[in-house]
ROLUMZA-771487 format. One record per residue (C-alpha): residue number from 1; residue in one letter; x, y, z. Coordinates in nm, 3 decimals, always signed. Example, Ala and Ser with C-alpha at 12.3 -4.5 7.8 and 13.67 -1.06 7.14 Angstrom:
<vozas>
1/A/+1.230/-0.450/+0.780
2/S/+1.367/-0.106/+0.714
</vozas>
This chain:
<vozas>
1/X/-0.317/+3.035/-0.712
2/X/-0.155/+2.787/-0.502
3/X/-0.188/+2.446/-0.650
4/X/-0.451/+2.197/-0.764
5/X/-0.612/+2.385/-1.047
6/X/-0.502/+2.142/-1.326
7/X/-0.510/+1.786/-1.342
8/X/-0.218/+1.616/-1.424
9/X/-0.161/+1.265/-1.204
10/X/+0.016/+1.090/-1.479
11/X/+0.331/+1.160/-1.684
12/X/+0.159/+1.035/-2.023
13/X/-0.153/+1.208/-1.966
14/X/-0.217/+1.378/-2.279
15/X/-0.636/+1.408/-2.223
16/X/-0.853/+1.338/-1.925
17/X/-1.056/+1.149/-2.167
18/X/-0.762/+0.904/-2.217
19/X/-0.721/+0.900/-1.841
20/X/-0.739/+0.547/-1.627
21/X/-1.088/+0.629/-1.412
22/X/-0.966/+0.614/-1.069
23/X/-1.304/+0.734/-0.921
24/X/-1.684/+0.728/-0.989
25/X/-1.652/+1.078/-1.065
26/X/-1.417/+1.101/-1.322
27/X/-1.650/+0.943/-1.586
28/X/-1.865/+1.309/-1.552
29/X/-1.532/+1.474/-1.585
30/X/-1.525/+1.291/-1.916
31/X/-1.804/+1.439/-2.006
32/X/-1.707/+1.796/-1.886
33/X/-1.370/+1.786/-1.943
34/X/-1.324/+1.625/-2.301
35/X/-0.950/+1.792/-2.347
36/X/-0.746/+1.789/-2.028
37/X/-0.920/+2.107/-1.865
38/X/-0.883/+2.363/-2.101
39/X/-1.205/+2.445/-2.052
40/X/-1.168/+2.461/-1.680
41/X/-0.881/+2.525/-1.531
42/X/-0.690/+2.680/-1.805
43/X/-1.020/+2.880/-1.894
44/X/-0.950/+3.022/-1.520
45/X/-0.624/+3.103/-1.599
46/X/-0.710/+3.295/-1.947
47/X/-0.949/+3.503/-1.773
48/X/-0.758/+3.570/-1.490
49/X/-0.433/+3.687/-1.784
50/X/-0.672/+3.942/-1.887
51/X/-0.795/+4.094/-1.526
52/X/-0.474/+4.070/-1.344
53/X/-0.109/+3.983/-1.289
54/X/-0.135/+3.618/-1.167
55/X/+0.096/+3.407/-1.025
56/X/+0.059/+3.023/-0.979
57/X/+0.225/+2.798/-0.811
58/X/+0.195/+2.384/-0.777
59/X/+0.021/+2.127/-0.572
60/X/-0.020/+1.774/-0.636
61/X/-0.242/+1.762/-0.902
62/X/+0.012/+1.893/-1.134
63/X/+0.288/+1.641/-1.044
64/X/+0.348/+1.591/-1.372
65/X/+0.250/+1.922/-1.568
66/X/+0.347/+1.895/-1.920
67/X/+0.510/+2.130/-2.174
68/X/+0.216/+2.222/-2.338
69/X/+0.031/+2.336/-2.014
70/X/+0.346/+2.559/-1.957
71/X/+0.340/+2.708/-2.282
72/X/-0.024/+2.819/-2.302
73/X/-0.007/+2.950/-1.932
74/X/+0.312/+3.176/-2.056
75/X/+0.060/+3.222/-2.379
76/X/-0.200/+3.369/-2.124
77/X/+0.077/+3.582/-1.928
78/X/+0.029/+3.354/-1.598
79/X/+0.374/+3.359/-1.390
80/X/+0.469/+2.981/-1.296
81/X/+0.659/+2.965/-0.995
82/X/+0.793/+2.605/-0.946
83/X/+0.995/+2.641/-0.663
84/X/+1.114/+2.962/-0.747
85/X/+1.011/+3.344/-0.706
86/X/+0.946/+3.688/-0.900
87/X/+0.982/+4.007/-0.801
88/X/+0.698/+4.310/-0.827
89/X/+0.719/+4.671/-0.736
90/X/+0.383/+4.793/-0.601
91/X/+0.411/+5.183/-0.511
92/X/+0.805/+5.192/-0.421
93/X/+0.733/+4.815/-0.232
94/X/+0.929/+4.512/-0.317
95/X/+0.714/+4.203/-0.306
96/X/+0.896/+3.953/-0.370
97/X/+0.625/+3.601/-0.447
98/X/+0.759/+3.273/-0.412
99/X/+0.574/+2.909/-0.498
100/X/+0.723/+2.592/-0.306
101/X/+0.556/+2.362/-0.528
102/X/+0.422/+1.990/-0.432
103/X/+0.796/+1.843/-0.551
104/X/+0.938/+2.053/-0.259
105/X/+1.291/+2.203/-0.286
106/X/+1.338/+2.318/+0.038
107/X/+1.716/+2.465/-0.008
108/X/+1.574/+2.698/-0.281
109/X/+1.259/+2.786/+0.040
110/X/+1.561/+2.881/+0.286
111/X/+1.720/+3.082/+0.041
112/X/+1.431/+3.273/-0.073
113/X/+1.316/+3.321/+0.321
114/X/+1.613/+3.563/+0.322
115/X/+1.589/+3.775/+0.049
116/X/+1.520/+4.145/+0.076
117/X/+1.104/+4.240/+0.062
118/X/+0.760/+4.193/+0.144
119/X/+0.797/+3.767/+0.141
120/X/+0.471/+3.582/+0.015
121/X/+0.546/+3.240/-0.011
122/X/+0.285/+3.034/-0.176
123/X/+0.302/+2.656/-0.046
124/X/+0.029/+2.421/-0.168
125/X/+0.083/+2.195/+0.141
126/X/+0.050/+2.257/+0.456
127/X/+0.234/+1.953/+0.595
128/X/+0.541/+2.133/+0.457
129/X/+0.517/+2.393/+0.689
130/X/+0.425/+2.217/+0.966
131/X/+0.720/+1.939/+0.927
132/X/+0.964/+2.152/+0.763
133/X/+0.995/+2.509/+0.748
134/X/+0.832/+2.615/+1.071
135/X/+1.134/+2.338/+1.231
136/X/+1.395/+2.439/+1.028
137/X/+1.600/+2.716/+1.141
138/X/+1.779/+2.809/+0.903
139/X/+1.440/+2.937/+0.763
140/X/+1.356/+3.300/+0.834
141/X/+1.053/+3.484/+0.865
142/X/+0.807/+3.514/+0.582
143/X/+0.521/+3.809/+0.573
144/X/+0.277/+3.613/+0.452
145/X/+0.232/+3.188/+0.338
146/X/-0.087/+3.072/+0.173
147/X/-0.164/+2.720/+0.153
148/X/-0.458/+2.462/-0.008
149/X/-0.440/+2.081/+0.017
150/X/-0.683/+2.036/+0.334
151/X/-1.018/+2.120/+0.166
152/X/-1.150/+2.262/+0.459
153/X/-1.114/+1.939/+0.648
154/X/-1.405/+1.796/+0.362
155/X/-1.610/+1.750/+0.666
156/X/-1.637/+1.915/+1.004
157/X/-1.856/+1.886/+1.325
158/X/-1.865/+2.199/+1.554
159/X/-1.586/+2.362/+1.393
160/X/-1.357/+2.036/+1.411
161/X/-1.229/+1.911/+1.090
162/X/-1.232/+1.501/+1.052
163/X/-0.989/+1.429/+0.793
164/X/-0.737/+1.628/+0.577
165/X/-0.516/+1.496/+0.324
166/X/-0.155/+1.475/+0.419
167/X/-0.283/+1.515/+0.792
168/X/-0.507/+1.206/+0.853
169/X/-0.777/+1.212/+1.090
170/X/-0.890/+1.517/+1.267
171/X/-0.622/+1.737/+1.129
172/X/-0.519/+2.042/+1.252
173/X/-0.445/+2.278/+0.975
174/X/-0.742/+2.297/+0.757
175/X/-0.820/+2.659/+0.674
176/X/-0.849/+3.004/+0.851
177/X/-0.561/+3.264/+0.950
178/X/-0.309/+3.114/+1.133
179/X/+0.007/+3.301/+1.332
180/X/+0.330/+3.083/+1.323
181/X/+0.666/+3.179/+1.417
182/X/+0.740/+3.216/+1.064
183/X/+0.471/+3.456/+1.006
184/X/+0.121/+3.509/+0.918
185/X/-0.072/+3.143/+0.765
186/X/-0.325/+3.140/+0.554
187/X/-0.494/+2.835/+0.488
188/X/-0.801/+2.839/+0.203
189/X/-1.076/+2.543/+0.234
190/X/-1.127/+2.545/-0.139
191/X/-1.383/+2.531/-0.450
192/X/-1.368/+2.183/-0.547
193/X/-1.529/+1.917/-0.419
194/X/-1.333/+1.617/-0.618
195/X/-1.362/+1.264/-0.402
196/X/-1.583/+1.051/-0.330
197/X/-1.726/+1.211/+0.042
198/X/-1.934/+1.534/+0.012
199/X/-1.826/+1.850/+0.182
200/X/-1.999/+1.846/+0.507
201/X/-2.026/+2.201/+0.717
202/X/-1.754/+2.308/+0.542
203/X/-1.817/+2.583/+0.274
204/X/-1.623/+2.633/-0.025
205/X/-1.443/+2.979/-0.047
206/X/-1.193/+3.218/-0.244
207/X/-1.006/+3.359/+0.001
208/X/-0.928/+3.742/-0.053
209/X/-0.666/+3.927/+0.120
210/X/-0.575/+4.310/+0.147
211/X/-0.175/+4.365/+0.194
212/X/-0.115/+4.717/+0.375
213/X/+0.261/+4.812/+0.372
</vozas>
C-alpha cells in the first residue's frame, strides 16, 4: 500500500468528525466516517492482517499519522515503513521492501538503493522520482518502484491526462508501467475519487503484479 489510505491532514486531528470541512465532500465523510476511518481505511488494513503479509508505506494524507493509528496497524500485523525497509525471504530470495514516505528522506533512499536483494521501493509520489532519485546518482538501481499520488490524471482525453497533483497540467506520470534508468515504474491510477472534479475516462484500479525471480 503506498500512501493515501488514511486521512490525517492535521496534527490535532483526533476524528474526521471534529475535522475543519475543507470540501463539499467531507460533510458525507461525516456521515461515513464518524471515527477517523476506522471503518475504512483501517477496516482495509484489518482484513488485509488476516489474508496477507502487508506492508504500507506513506503519502500525504498521513502527514501527520498519530500514535494511535500506529499502534492498531502493529495491532493488525501491518508493517509501516516510514522511510525505512524490511526484509522477507520468499523461496531462498531476499526481497528487501522499502517505503519513501511523503516527508521524504532521501539519504536513507540512497542507502537502501544499495543494499543486497530483490529492491521494491514503495514511493507515494511520483515527483520524487522524477526530481530526485532518477537525477541523483548516487542512487542505484531498484527492481521495482510503485507509486500513487496522480489519480490517473482525474481526467483524461485520448489517453492524455489533464492535471495531476504535484505535476500540474497535463502531467506526465499518471499511471501505467513505466521503464526508467532506475528500473521498472509502476504508477497505479487509484480507488478514490476524493475532490471536487469527477474522474473522467480514467478508471479506478488495484494494480496487481506477479514478481518472477
Amino acid at each position: 500500500c503506498t500512501g493515501d489510505m488514511l486521512e490525517r491532514h492535521n496534527k490535532d486531528n483526533c476524528k474526521l468528525s471534529q475535522r475543519t470541512i475543507e470540501k463539499p465532500h467531507h460533510i458525507l465523510y461525516r456521515f461515513l466516517a464518524r471515527d477517523g476511518l476506522k471503518e475504512g481505511g483501517m477496516l482495509f488494513f484489518q482484513r488485509c492482517g488476516q489474508i496477507a503479509p502487508t506492508y504500507y508505506s506513506l503519502g500525504n494524507h498521513e502527514k501527520y499519522l498519530r500514535y494511535e493509528d500506529r499502534l492498531m496497524l502493529k495491532q493488525f500485523n501491518i508493517t509501516l515503513l516510514d522511510n525505512a525497509q524490511q526484509k522477507v525471504m520468499v523461496n531462498s530470495n531476499r526481497i528487501l521492501i522499502g517505503g519513501l514516505s511523503t516527508k521524504a528522506d532521501l539519504a536513507w533512499c540512497r542507502r537502501f538503493s544499495h543494499e543486497q536483494g530483490i529492491k521494491i521501493l514503495m514511493a507515494h509520489h511520483p515527483e520524487h522520482i522524477t526530481d530526485h532519485l532518477l537525477l541523483d546518482p548516487e542512487v542505484a538501481d531498484f527492481d521495482l518502484i510503485c507509486s500513487g499520488h496522480a489519480h490517473g490524471g482525474q481526467l483524461q482525453w485520448n489517453g492524455k491526462a489533464l492535471f495531476a497533483p504535484g505535476q500540474g497540467l497535463f502531467p506526465k506520470y499518471t499511471h501505467g508501467l513505466i521503464m526508467t534508468s532506475k528500473g521498472e515504474w509502476v504508477i497505479s491510477a487509484g480507488l478514490s475519487n476524493t475532490i471536487k472534479i469527477p474522474r473522467f475516462h480514467n478508471p479506478k484500479e488495484l494494480v496487481l503484479i506477479h514478481l518472477h525471480p
